[in-house]
SEKOL-576022 format. One line per field, with one value per residue (C-alpha): residue number from 1; y, x, z. Coordinates in nm, 2 decimals, padded with zeros to 4 digits, always signed. Example, Ala and Ser with C-alpha at 12.3 -4.5 7.8 and 13.67 -1.06 7.14 Angstrom:
BEGIN
seq <- 1_2
py <- -00.45_-00.11
px <- +01.23_+01.37
pz <- +00.78_+00.71
END
This chain:
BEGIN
seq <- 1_2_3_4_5_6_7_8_9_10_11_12_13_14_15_16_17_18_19_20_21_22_23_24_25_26_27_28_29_30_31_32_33_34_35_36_37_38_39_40_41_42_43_44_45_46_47_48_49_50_51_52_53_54_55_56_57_58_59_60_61_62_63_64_65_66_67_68_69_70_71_72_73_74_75_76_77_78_79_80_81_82_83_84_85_86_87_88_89_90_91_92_93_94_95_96_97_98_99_100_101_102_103_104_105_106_107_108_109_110_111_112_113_114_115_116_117_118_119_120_121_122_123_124_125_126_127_128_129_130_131_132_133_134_135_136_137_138_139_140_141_142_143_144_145_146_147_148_149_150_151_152_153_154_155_156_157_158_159_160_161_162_163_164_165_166_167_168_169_170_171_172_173_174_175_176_177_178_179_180_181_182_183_184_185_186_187_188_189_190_191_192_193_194_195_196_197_198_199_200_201_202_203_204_205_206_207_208_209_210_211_212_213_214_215_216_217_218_219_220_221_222_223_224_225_226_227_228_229_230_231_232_233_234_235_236_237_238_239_240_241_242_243_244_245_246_247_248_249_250_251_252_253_254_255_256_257_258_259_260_261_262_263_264_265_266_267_268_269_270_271_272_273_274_275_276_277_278_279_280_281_282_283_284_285_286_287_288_289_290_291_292_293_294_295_296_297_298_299_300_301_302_303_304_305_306_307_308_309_310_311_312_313_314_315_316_317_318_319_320_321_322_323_324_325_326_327_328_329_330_331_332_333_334_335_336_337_338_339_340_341_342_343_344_345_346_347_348_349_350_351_352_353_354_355_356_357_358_359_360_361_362_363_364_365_366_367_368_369_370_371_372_373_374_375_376_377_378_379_380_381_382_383_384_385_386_387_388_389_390_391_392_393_394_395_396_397_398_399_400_401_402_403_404_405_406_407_408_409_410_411_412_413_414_415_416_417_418
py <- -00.29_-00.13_+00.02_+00.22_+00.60_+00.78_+01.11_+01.35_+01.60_+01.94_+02.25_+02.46_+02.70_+02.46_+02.25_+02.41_+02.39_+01.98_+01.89_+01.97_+01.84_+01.52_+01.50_+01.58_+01.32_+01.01_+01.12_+01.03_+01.26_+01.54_+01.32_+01.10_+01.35_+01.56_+01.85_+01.86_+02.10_+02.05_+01.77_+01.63_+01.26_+01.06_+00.73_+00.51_+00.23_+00.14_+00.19_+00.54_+00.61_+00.51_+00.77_+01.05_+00.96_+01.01_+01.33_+01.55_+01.86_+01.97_+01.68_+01.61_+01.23_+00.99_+00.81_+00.48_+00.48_+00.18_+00.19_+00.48_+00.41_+00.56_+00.54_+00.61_+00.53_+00.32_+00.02_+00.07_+00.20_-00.13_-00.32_-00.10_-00.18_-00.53_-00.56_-00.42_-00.68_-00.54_-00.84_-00.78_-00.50_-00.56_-00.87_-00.89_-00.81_-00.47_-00.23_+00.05_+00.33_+00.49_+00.82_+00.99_+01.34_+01.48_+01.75_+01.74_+01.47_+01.34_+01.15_+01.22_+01.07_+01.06_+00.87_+00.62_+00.55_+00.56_+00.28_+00.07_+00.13_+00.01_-00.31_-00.39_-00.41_-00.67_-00.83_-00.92_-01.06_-01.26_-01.42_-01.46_-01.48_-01.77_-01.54_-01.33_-00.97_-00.60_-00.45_-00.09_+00.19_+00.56_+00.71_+00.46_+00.27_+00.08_+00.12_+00.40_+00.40_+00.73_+00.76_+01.05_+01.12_+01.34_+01.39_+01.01_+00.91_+00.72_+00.71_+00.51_+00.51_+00.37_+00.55_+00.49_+00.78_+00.69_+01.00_+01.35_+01.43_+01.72_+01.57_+01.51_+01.37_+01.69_+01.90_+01.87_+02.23_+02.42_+02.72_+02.88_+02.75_+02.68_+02.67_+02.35_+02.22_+02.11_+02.53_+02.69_+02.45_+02.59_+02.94_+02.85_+02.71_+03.01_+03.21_+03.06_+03.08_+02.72_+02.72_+02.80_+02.70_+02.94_+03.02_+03.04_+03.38_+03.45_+03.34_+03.51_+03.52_+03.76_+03.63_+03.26_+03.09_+02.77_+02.76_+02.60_+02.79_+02.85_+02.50_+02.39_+02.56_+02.47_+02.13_+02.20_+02.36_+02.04_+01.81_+01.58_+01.38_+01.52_+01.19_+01.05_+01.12_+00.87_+00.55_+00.53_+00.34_+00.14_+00.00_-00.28_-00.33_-00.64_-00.48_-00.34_-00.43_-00.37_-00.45_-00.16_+00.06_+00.04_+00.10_+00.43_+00.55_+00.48_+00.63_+00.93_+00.93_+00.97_+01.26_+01.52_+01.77_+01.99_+02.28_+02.33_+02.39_+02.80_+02.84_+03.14_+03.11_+03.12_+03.09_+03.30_+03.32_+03.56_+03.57_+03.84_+03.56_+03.41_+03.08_+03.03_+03.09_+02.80_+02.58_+02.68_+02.57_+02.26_+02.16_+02.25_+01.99_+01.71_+01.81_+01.79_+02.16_+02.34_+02.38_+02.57_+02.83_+03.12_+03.19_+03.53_+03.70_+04.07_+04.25_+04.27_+04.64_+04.69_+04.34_+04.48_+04.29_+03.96_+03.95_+04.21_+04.03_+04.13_+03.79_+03.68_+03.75_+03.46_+03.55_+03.40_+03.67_+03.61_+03.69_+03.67_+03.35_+03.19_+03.38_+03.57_+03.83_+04.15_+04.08_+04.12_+04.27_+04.02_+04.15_+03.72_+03.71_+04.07_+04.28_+04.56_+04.80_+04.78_+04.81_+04.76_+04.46_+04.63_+04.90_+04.80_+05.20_+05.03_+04.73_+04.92_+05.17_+04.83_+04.73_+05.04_+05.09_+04.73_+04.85_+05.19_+04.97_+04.75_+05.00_+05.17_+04.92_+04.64_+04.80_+04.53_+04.24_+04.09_+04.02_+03.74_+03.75_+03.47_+03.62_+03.64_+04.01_+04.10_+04.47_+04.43_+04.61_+04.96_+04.88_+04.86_+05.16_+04.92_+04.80_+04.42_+04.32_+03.96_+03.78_+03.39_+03.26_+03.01_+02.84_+02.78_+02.52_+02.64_+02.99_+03.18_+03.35_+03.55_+03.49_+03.88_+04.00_+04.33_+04.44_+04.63_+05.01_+05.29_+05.57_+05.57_+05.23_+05.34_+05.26_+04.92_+04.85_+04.61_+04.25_+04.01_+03.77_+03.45
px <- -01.11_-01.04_-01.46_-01.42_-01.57_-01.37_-01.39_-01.13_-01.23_-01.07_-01.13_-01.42_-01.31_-01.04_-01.28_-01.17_-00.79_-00.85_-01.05_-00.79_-00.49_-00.65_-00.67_-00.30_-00.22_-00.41_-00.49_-00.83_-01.09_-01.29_-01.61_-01.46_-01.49_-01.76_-01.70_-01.93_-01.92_-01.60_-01.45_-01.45_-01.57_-01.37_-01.49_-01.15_-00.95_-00.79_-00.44_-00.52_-00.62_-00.26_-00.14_-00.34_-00.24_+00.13_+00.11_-00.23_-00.14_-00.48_-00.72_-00.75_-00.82_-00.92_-01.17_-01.31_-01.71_-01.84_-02.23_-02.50_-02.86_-03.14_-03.20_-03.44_-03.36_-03.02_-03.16_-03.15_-02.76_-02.71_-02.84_-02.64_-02.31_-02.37_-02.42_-02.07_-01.82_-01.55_-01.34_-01.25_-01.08_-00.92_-00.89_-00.98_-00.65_-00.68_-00.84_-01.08_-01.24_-01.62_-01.64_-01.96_-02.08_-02.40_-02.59_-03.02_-03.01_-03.32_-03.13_-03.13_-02.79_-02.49_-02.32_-02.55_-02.54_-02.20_-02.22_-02.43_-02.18_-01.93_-02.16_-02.24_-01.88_-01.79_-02.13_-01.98_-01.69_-01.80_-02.03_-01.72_-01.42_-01.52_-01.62_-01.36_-01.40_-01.17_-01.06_-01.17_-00.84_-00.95_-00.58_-00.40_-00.66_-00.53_-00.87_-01.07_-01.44_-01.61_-02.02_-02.21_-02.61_-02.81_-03.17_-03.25_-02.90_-02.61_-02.30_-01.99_-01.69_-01.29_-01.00_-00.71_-00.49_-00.48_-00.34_-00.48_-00.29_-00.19_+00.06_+00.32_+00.61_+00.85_+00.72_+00.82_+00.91_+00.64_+00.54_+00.14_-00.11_+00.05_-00.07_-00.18_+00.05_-00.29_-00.44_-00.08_-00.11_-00.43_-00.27_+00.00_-00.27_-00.51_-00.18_-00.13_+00.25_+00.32_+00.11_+00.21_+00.51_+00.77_+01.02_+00.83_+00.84_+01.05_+00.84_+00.87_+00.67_+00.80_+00.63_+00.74_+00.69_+00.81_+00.82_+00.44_+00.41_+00.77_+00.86_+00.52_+00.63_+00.99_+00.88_+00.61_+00.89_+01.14_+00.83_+00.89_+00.57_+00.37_+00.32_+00.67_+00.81_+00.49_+00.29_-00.07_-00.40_-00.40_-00.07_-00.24_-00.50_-00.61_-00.60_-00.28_-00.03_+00.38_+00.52_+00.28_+00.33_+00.69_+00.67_+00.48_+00.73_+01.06_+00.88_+00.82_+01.16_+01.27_+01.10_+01.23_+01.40_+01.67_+01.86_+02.18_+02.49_+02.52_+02.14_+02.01_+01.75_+01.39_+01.24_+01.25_+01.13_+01.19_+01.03_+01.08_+01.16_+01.48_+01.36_+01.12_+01.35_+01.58_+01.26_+01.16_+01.54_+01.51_+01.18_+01.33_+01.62_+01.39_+01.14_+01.46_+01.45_+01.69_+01.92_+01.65_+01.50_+01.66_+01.58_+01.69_+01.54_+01.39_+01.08_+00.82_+00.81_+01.18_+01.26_+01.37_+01.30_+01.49_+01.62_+01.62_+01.32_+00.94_+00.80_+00.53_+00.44_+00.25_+00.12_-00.08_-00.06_-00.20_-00.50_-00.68_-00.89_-00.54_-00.29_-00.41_-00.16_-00.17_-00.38_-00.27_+00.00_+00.11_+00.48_+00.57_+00.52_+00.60_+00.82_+00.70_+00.67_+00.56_+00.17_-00.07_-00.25_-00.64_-00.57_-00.75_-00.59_-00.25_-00.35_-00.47_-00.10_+00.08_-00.09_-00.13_+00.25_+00.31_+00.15_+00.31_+00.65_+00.54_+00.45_+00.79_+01.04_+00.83_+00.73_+00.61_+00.55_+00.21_+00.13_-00.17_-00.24_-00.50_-00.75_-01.06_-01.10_-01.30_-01.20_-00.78_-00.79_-00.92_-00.68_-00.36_-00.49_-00.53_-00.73_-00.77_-00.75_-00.88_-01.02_-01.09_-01.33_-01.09_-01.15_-00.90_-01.07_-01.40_-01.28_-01.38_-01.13_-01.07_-00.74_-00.66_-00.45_-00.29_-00.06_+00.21_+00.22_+00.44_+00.18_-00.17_-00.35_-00.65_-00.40_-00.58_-00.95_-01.11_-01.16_-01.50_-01.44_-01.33
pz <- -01.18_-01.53_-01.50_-01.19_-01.09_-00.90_-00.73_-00.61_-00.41_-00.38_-00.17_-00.34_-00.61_-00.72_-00.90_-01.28_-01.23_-01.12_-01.38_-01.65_-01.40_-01.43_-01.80_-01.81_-01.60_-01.75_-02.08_-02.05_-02.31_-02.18_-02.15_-01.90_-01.63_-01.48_-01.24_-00.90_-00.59_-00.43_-00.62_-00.99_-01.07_-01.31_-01.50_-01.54_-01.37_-01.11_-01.25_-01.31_-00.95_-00.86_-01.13_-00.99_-00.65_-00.75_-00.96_-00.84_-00.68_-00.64_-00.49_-00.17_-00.20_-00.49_-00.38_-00.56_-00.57_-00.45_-00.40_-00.49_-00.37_-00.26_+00.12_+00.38_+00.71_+00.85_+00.76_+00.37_+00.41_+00.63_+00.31_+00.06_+00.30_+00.24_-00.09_-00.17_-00.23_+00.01_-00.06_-00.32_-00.22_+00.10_+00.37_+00.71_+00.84_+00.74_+01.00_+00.86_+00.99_+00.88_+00.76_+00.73_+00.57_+00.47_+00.31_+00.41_+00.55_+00.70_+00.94_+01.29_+01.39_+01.15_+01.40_+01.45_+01.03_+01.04_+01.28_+01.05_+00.80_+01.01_+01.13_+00.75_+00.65_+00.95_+00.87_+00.50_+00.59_+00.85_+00.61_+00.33_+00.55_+00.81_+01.04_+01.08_+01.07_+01.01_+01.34_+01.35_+01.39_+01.42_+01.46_+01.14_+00.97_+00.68_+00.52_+00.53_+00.42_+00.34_+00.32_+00.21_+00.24_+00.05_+00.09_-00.01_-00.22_+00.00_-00.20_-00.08_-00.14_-00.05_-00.04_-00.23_-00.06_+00.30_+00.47_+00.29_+00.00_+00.08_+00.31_+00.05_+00.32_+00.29_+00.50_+00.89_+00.94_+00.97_+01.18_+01.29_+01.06_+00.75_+00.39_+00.29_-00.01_-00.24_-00.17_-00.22_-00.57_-00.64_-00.60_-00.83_-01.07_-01.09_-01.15_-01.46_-01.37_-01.48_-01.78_-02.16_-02.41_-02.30_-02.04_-01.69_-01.49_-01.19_-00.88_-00.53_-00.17_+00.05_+00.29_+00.23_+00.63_+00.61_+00.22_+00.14_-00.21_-00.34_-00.27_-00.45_-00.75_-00.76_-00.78_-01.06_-01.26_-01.20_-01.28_-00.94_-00.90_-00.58_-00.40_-00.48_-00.11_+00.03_+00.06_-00.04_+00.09_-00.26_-00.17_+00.06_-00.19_-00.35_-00.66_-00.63_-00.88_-00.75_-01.10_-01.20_-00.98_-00.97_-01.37_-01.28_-00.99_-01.22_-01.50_-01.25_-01.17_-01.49_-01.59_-01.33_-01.47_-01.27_-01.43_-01.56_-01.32_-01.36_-01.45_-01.28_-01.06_-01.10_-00.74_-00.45_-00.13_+00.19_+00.52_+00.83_+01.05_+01.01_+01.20_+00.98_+00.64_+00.85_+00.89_+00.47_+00.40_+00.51_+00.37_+00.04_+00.11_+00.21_-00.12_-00.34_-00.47_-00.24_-00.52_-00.74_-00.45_-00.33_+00.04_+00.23_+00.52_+00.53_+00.59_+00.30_+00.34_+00.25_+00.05_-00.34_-00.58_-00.64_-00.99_-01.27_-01.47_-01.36_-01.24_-01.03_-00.65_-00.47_-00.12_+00.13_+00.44_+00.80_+00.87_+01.22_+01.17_+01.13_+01.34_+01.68_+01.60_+01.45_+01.21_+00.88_+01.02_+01.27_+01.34_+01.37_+01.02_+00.88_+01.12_+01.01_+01.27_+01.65_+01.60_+01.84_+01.80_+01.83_+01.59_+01.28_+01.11_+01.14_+00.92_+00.69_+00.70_+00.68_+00.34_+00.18_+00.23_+00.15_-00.19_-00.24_-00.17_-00.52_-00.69_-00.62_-00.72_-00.83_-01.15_-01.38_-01.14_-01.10_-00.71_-00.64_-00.26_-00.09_+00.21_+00.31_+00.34_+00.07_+00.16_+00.11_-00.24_-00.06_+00.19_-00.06_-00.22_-00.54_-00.81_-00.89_-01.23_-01.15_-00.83_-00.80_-00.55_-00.31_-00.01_+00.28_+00.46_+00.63_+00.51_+00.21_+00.05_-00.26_-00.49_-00.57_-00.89_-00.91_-01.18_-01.04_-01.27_-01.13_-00.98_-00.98_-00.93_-01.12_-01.43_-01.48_-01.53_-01.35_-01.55_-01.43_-01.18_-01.23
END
């Protein structure tokens, strides 16, 4: 298990910001690695996919691959199925589940491969285990199997993760469609906030919900290990090694960093709705950062800013594929006035006084906001100096930078995309 490839997928757009997260965290040179559409392969061991398991903020899953071949028809991924050595990895008392994802495929049923799949891994170990085979769990599978066709190549692979990553065990407050902890990483990535040899920046969302990106960053700053709240796949490997991985959670342990009693603080977060402050509060407790956030209530149109020192602005705002609302201006989330919900003009008041309210007091400050309207800069009366290409699931979204400068907006040129 010390000659493995693995591949970590990530949402698309976050591809440049993983592939040097995972050279941080194994030490591994450039060469091992190679970046792909939606995911970045890594040539290494099995003792390393427990290390990114802990510590990635930005993958998805790390996924061990087990077989590439060529294919033409179910039959030939039967064969392929078979000819892995699944037991090697896990025993028949583990259930699994079959996975299955394509691009130009010349398949007709995806379902119907899957099943194969499925059929080939009972077939091997009835063959090596007496006879007995997995069980197959599609809610809590202790193994899951994940297969994907291209025109005439069938990779597949095992997971190592189990449950998504992004699901990092602190987070059971949430409220409407909240920001997955892996994308408000990404934001925090593309930012550059955490990066560099100095002091970091203040850090504020004021428009927090239940605390997604603040609490993301708290816990960058104190260096706590992303997966160190839950259990992973791997852990009912055969492969899996608990002196090791014991070593790798104490060592984890051991390298949070908290600040001194009477430091000031360096994260904030605020959020119209004071349930959902409550519900950001207590997410905070359970990630172990409550004691390094600041969280208040008020409306982003009126909120000054939180400290004396120009920081950074993290934002992810509603939008109406998320939140049937108001639109951008979804009064749940902002407060801001009683609009009506149809009336695309009041949108575009909300943001352009959202803006004129920065420019105002927040002289200095450098606001990133996440969405998928391509058309929000016009609407804030503003001029990006950056924008980073980011999806949010099956949305495309674009990661906007403005630099906050008293006035007119027209004070900054506009840089190339990312």
């Amino acid at each position: 298990m010390n000659q493995l490839t693995l591949f970590l997928p990530c949402a698309a757009g976050v591809e440049d910001y993983l592939a040097p997260e995972i050279l941080r965290i194994t030490g591994l040179p450039p060469g091992c690695i190679t970046k792909q559409r939606g995911g970045v392969a890594v040539r290494t061991s099995f003792g390393h996919a427990m290390l990114l398991n802990l510590w990635s903020r930005l993958a998805q899953r790390v996924l061990v691959l087990v077989s590439h071949t060529e294919y033409r028809n179910e039959q030939d991924i039967y064969r392929a199925t078979m000819a892995v050595p699944w037991e090697q990895w896990f025993t028949p008392k583990e259930s699994i589940k079959v996975e299955i994802t394509a691009q130009h495929s010349p398949l007709t049923s995806l379902n119907f491969a899957a099943l194969k799949v499925k059929d080939a891994v009972c077939d091997r170990f009835r063959e090596t285990s007496g006879g007995v085979r997995p069980d197959v769990d599609t809610q809590w599978p202790d193994v899951r199997i994940y297969a994907h066709l291209t025109t005439d190549q069938c990779s597949l692979y095992i997971d190592t993760s189990g449950e998504p990553l992004f699901k990092r065990g602190w987070r059971e407050d949430k409220g409407d469609a909240p920001l997955k902890e892996t994308l408000a990483a990404a934001m925090i990535a593309a930012s550059g906030w955490a990066e560099g040899e100095g002091d970091l920046l203040p850090l504020y969302d004021p428009c927090c919900g239940s605390g997604t990106v603040v609490i993301e960053a708290a816990q960058i700053a104190c260096n706590i290990a992303a997966g160190s709240m839950r259990r992973f796949a791997f852990e009912k490997y055969k492969p899996f090694r608990a002196a090791e991985w014991k070593a790798m959670k104490a060592e984890a342990a051991e390298a949070v960093v908290k600040p001194e009693p009477g430091q000031a603080t360096l994260i904030y977060g605020s959020d119209v709705s004071h349930r959902m402050v409550d519900f950001a509060q207590r997410n905070a407790e359970r990630a172990g950062v409550a004691d390094v956030i600041e969280f208040r209530g008020g409306d982003a149109l009126q909120r000054m800013p939180p400290c004396d020192t120009p920081g950074v602005m993290l934002i992810n705002p509603p939008y109406g594929e998320r939140i049937e609302a108001g639109g951008f201006a979804g009064k749940a989330r902002f407060g801001a006035r009683e609009l009506p919900e149809t009336d695309a003009d009041d949108d575009n008041a909300f943001f352009s006084k959202l803006a004129a309210h920065w420019k105002k007091n927040y002289s200095g400050w450098t606001a990133w906001l996440l969405t998928p309207d391509l058309k929000l800069p016009g609407k804030m009366r503003l001029k990006e100096s950056r924008r980073v290409p980011m999806w949010n699931g099956p949305l495309e979204c674009q990661l906007f930078k403005f630099e906050m400068v008293k006035g007119s907006a027209r004070a900054r040129p506009e840089a190339p995309a990312a």
